[in-house]
C-alpha positions in Angstrom: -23.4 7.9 8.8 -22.3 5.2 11.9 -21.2 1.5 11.4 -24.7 -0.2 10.9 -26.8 -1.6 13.6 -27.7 -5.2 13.1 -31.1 -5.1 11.3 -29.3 -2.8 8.7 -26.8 -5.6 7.8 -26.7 -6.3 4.0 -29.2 -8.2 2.4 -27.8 -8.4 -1.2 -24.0 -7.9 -1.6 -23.0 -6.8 -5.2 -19.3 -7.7 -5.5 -17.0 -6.8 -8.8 -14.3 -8.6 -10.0 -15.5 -11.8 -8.1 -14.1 -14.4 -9.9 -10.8 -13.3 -9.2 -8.1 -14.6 -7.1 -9.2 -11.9 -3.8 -12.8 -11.2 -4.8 -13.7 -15.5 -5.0 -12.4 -15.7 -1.6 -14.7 -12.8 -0.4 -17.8 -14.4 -2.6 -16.9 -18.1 -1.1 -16.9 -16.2 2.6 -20.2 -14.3 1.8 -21.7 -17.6 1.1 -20.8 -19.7 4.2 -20.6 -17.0 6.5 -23.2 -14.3 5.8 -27.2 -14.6 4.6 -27.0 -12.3 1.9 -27.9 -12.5 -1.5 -24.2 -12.5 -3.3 -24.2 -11.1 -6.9 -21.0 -11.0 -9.1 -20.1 -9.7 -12.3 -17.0 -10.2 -13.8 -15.3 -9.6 -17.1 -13.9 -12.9 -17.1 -10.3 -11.7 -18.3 -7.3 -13.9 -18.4 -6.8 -14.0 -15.0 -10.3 -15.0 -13.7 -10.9 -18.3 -12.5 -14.7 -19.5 -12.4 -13.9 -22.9 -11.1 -12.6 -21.1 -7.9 -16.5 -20.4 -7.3 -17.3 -24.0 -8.6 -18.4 -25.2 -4.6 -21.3 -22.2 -4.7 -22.0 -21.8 -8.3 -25.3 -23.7 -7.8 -26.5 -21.6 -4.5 -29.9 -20.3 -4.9 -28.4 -17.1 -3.0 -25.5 -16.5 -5.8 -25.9 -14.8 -8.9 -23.0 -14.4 -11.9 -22.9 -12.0 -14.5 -20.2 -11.7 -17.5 -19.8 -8.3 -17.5 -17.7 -4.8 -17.4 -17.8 -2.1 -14.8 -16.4 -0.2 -17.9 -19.8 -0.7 -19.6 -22.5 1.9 -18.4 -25.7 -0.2 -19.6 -24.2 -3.2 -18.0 -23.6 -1.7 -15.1 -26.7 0.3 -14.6 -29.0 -2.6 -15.1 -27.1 -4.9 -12.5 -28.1 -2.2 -9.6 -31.7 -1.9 -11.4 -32.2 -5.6 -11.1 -30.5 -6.8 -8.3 -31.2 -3.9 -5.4 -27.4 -4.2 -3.6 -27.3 -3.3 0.0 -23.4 -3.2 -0.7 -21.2 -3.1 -3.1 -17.2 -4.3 -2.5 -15.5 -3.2 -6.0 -12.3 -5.6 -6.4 -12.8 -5.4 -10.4 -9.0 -4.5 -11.4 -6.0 -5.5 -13.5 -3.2 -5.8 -10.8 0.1 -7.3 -11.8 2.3 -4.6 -12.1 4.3 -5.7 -15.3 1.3 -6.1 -17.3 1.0 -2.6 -16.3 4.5 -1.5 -17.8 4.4 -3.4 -20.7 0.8 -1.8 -21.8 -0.9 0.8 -19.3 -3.8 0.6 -21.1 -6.0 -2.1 -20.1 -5.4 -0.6 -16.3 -6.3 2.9 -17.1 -9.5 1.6 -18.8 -10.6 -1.1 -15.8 -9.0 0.3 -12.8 -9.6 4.3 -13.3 -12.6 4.4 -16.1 -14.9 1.3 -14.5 -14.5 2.9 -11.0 -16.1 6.1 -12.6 -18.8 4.5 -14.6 -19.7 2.2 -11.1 -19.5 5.5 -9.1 -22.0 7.1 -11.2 -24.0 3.8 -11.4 -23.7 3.9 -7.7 -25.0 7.4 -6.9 -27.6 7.4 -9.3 -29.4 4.1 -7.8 -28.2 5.6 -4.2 -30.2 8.8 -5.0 -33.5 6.8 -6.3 -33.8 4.5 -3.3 -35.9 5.0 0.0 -34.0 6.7 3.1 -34.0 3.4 4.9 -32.0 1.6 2.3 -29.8 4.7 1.9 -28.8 4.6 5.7 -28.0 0.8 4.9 -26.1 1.3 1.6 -22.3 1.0 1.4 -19.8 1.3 -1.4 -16.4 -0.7 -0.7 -13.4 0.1 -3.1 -10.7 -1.9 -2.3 -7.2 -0.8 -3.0 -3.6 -1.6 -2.9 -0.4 -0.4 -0.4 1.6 0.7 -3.5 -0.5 3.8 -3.9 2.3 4.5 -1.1 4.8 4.1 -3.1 8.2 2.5 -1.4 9.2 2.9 1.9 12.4 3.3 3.5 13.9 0.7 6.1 11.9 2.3 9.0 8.3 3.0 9.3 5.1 1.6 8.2 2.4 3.0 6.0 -1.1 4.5 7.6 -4.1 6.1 6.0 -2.2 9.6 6.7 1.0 8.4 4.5 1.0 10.7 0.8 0.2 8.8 -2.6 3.0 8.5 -4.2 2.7 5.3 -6.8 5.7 4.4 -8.8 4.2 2.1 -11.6 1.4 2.0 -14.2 -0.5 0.0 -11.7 -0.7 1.4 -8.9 -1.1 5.4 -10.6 -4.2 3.5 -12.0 -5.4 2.1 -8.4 -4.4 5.7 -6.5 -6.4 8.0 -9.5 -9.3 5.6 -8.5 -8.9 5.9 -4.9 -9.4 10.3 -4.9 -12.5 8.9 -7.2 -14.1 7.4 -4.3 -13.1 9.8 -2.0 -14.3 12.9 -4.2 -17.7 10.7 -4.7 -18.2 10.8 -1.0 -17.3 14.4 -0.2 -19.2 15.9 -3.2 -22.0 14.1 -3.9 -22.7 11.9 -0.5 -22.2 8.7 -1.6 -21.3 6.4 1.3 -17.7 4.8 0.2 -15.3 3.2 2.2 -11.5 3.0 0.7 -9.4 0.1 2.0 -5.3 -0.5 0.8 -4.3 -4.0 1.6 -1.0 -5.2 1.8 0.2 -8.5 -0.9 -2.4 -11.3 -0.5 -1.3 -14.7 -1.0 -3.4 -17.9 -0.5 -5.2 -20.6 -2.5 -6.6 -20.3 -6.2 -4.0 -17.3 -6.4 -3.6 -17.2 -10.1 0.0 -18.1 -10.8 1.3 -15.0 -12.1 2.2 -13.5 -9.0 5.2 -14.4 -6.7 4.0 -17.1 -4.5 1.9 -19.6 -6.7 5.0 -18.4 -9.6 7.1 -20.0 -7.4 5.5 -23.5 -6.1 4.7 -24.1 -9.5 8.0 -23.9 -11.1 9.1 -26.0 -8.1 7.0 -28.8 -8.6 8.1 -28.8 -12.3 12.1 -28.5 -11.6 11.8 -25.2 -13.9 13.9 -21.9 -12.4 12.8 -19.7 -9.9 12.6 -16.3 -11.1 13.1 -13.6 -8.7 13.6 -9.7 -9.8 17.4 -8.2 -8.7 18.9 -9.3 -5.3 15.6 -10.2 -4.2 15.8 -8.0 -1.2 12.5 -5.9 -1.8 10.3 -6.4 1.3 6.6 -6.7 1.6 4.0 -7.4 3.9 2.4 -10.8 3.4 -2.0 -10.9 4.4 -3.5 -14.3 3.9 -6.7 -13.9 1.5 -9.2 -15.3 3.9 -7.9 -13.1 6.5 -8.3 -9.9 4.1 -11.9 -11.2 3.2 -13.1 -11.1 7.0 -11.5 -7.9 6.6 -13.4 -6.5 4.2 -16.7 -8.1 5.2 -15.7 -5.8 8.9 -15.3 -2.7 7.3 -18.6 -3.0 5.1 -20.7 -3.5 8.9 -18.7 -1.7 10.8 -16.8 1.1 9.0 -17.8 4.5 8.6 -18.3 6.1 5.3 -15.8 8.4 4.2 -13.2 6.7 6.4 -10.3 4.9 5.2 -9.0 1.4 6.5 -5.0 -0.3 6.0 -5.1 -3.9 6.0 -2.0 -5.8 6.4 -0.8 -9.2 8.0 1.9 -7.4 9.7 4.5 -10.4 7.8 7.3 -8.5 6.5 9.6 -10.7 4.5 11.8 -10.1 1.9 11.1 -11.6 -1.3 14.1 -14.0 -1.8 13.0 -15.1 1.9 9.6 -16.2 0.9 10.9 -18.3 -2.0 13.6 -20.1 0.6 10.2 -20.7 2.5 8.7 -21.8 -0.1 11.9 -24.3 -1.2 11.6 -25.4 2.4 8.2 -26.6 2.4 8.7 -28.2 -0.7 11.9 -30.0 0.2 9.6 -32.1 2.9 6.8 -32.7 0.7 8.9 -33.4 -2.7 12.1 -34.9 -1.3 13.2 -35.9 -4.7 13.2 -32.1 -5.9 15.4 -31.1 -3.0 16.8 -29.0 -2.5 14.7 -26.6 -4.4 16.7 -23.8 -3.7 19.0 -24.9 -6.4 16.8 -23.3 -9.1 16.3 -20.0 -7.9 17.8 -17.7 -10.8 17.9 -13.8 -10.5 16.4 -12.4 -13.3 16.9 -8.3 -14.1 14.6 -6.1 -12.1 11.3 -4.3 -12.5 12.0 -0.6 -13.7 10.9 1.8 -10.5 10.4 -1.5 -8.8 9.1 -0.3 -4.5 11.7 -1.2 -2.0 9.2 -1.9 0.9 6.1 -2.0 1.8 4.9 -2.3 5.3 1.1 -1.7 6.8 0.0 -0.4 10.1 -3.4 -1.9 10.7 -3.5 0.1 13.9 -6.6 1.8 12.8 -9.1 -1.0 11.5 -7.7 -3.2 14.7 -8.9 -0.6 17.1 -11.8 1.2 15.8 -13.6 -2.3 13.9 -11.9 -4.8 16.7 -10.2 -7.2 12.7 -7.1 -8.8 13.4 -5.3 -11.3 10.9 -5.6 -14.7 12.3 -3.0 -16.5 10.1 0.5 -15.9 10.8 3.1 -15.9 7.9 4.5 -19.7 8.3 1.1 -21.6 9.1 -0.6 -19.4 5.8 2.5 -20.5 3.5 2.2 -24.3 4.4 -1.0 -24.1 4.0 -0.7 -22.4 0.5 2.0 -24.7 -0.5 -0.3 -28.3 0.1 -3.2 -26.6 -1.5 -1.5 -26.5 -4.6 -0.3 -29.5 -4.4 -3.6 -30.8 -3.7 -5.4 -29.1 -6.6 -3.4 -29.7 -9.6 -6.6 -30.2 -11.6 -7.3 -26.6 -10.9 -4.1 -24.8 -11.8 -3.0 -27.3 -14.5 -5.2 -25.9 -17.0 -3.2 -22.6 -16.1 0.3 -23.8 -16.7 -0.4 -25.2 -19.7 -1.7 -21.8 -21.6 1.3 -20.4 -20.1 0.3 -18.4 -17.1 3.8 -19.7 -14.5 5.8 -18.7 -17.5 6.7 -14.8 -17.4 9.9 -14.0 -16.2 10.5 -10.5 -16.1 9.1 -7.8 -18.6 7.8 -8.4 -22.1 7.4 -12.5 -21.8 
């Protein structure tokens, strides 16, 4: 199969895991920038956020479901009822101590529900017409730590070995030869994509980033894991959606895509950025940097991660628009403009855990 010619774009997009910090941003893009029909179905676990879909929740054109990819009836009937042109699978638990303190919620979301939607997939592939088959695509979207950590040189490309290091990302790499082996055995058009670490708005505020601007604006510690010298490569969510959204019209089945921002920072540099930012808008907090507090480290916690996006930047013509600095500020004032929707958040606890087992 060849990227799809214009009249074969997607008419109804089926998207997992959608209300979700990546997959709302790739639902909210859908909607403004697309014509297709959107459909979601999420579990709704602790970290999805429905009010980050609140400005198209009404939309004629979008559909939600409450659901699990896990659940086979649930499953089969969304493809029976809704017809997908396309499906980008972003259902997943992600943060990587959830994953150490209990595997088992990962090996059940991230590894069974990519099965039970593969075989969803190819059964409702087999049963339509040739013309919608030649428009069909299946999207999984992965991670970078499939890789496993890098060394001070290099950069990660679709040729690099699996090699994951955590709960997590074993999880995310056992579903990644899924898709591949539901391509090269039974036909089944599927893309794979491994993104770098997003960060952005509505980011739920577990992760490093949102972690941090929250406890900032509080006074409370910053967390960070050891010296704080682990490096990763930073991609703006709304840069990764037009990403994805590429690869689905223009990719080629059985092909495999790196997305990154090409950002590298260290970890303890991103917080400083963030203290930065924060010391011009909350001048009475400053300098926020006082509060960062080193916390023990992640056991078999990745050194570096680092993407080379040579591939979907010259065969798809996708290049991040955001650089790292403009993206943070931006990040940093919406969350300070949108306390109504993370405040509900902080107070059930989710800026809380530092470190394992909290």
């Amino acid at each position: 199969m060849s990227p799809l010619e214009p009249d074969l774009l997607p008419q109804t997009v089926l998207v997992t895991g959608g209300a979700g910090f990546i997959g709302s941003a790739v639902v909210r893009f859908l909607m403004r920038h697309t014509t297709a029909q959107v459909v979601n179905i999420d579990k709704l676990t602790y970290a999805a956020c429905p009010s980050s879909l609140r400005s198209i929740a009404d939309d004629p054109r979008y559909t939600f479901i409450e659901g699990d990819v896990a659940c086979a009836t649930t499953v089969q009937s969304v493809f029976s009822d809704h017809q997908p042109d396309a499906v980008i699978h972003l259902a997943a638990e992600s943060h990587v101590d959830r994953s150490i303190d209990g595997p088992d919620a990962f090996i059940s979301t991230n590894i069974h529900g990519t099965y039970t939607l593969l075989q969803a997939a190819l059964a409702y592939f087999r049963a339509i017409p040739a013309g919608q088959q030649e428009r069909f695509r299946f999207l999984h979207v992965s991670t970078d730590e499939v890789y496993g950590s890098l060394g001070p040189e290099g950069r990660f490309t679709e040729d690099s070995p699996v090699r994951p290091n955590s709960p997590y990302s074993a999880s995310k790499a056992s579903a990644d030869h899924l898709v591949r082996a539901w391509n090269r055995t039974y036909g089944l058009p599927t893309i794979i994509t491994n993104c770098s670490n997003n960060y952005g708005p509505h980011q739920f505020p577990e992760k490093l980033v949102p972690t941090i601007i929250l406890r900032a604006i509080r006074g409370q510690s910053l967390p960070i894991y050891g010296s704080g010298q682990q490096v990763r490569d930073w991609l703006h969510v709304d840069d990764h959606a037009t990403a994805l959204w590429t690869v689905v019209t223009k990719g080629r089945p059985g092909r495999e895509y790196l997305i990154g921002g090409e950002s590298e920072r260290t970890n303890l540099d991103v917080v400083h950025a963030i203290c930065s930012l924060l010391d011009e808008r909350l001048p009475d907090g400053a300098p926020h940097s006082q509060h960062i507090q080193h916390v023990a480290d992640r056991p078999g916690h990745d050194e570096r991660y680092a993407i080379d996006p040579g591939r979907i930047q010259k065969e798809l013509g996708w290049h991040a628009t955001h650089n790292f600095e403009s993206g943070l500020a931006q990040t940093v004032d919406w969350f300070l403009q949108n306390r109504s929707w993370w405040q509900p958040l902080v107070e059930k606890g989710a800026s809380d855990r530092i470190g394992l087992g909290q």
